[in-house]
N, C-alpha and C positions, 0 to 999 in steps of 0.2 A: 472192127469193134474191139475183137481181141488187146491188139496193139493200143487204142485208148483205153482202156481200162486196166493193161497191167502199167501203164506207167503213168498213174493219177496217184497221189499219193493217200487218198483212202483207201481202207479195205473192201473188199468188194467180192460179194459170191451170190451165184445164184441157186434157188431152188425149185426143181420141178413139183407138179403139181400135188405129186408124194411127197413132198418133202425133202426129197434125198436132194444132196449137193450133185450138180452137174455146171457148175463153173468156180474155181477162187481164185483170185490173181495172189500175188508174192505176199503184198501186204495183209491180207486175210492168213496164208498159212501163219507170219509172222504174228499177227493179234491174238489167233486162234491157239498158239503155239501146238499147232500142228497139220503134218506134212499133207497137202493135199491128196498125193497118193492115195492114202490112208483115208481120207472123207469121201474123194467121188465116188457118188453111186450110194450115201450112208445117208439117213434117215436122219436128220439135225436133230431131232428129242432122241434118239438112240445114241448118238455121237455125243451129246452134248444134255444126260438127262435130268440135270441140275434145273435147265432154262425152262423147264414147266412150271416150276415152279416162281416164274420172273415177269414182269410186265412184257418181257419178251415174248413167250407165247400168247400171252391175250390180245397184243399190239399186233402179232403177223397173223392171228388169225380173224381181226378185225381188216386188215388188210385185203387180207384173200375173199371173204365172205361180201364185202361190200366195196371191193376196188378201187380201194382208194391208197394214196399214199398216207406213210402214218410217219411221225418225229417224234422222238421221245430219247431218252436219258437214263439207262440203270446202272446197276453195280450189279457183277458177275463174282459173287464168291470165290470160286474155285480159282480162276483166273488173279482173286483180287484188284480189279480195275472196274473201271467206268470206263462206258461206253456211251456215245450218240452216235444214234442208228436211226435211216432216211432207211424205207421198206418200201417199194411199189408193188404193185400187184399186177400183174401182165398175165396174158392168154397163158402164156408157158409156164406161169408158176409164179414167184416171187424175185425179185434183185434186192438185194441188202447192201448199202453204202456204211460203214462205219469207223468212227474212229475211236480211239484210247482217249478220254478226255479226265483222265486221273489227276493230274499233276496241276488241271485248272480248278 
């Protein structure tokens, strides 16, 4: 699974049921602009506490709470980009698919 997922060209990370990152392939450290090192094991609203304030945490936590997959489209200030982001909800936590869709 490793091996499909770092060579998809979406970004892709997963998160346990805490929260914290315990998976990102190349293309996530690249969107994210920063190194995974530095994420796994880190709490996404700690790492990233800008996103409570974004459709982003109401979307993964509509996700987690009723299991379902969620789509949606925002704009990440810090970052300055757009984003479309595919969220599933699985026993282990959550998988995040997304990509930069700025430039569309």
């Amino acid at each position: 699974i490793e091996t499909i997922l770092s060579s998809i060209s979406d970004a892709v990370y997963a998160l346990d049921p805490d929260w914290r990152f315990v998976y990102l392939n190349d293309e996530a450290d690249r969107r994210l602009q920063r190194r995974r090192e530095d994420l796994l094991g880190q709490d996404v609203w700690e790492a990233f506490p800008e996103a409570r304030e974004t459709v982003l945490y109401t979307e993964y936590q509509r996700a987690r709470t009723h299991k379902v997959l969620v789509s949606f489209e925002f704009f990440y200030p810090p970052l300055d980009t757009w984003f479309s982001v595919v969220a599933v909800s699985l026993e282990e936590g959550l998988t995040v698919y997304f990509q930069d869709v700025t430039q569309r």
